[in-house]
N, C-alpha and C positions, 0 to 999 in steps of 0.2 A: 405527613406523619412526623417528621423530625421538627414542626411546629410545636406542635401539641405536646413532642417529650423535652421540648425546651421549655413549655408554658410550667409542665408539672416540675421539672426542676426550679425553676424558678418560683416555682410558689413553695416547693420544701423548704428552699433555701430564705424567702420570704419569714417563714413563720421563725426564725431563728432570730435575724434580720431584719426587722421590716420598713421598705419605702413609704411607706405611706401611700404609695398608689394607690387607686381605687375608681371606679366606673368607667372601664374602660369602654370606646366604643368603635367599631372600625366603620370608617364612611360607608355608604349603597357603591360607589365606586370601587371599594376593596385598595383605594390605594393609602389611605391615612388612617391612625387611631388616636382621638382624641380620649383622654386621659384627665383624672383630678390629682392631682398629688401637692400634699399640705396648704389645700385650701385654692388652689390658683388649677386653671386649663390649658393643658399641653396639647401639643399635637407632633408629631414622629410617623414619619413615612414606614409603610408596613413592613418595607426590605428591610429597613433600619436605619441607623443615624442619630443624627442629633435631634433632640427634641426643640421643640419652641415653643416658648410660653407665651399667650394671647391673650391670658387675664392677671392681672395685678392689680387688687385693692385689698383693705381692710375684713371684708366679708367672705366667707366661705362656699367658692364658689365650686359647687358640684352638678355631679348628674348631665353629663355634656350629651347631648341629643343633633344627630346628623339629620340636616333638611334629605327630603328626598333628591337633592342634583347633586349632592354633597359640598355645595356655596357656603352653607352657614350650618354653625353650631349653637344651638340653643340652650342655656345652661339658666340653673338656680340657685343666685349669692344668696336669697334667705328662704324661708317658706313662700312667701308671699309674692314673689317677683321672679318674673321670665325676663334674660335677656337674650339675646343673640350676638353671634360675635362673624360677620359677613369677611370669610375669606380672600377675596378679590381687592378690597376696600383696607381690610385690616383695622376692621371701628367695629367698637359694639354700642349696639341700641338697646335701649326698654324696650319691653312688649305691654302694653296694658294686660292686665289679666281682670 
């Protein structure tokens, strides 16, 4: 309960405010949520903490999508292209699409 009246304050306080966050997603594990904010892929353990960022380039990268083991994050810097970003490893790859 005290999740969800921290998420709705944090979105009032947002709309005044705003981080730019956006798509958030918490892993099938429940232990991480990866995150877009100004373009680049975060990730922040659910208890909380510091964030880490795992994409950094020129393109806009959104829409972070958790594999089913929650190994990898699958995210899209344009329309057109799928990449993944393999937690274990700390490298991201193309996907053909």
């Amino acid at each position: 309960m005290s999740a969800v009246a921290l998420l709705f304050a944090g979105a009032l306080w947002a709309q005044e405010n705003p981080l730019w966050m956006r798509h958030c997603a918490i892993s099938p594990d429940g232990t991480t949520i990866a995150f877009t904010y100004k373009g680049d892929i975060f990730t922040v353990p659910v208890s909380g903490g510091k964030a880490t960022q795992i994409t950094t380039n020129p393109a806009f990268d959104t829409t972070p999508i958790w594999s089913p083991d929650s190994k990898q994050i699958a995210f899209a810097p344009t329309a057109w292209e799928v990449w993944t970003y393999l937690l274990c490893r700390k490298t991201v790859e193309s996907l053909a699409v």
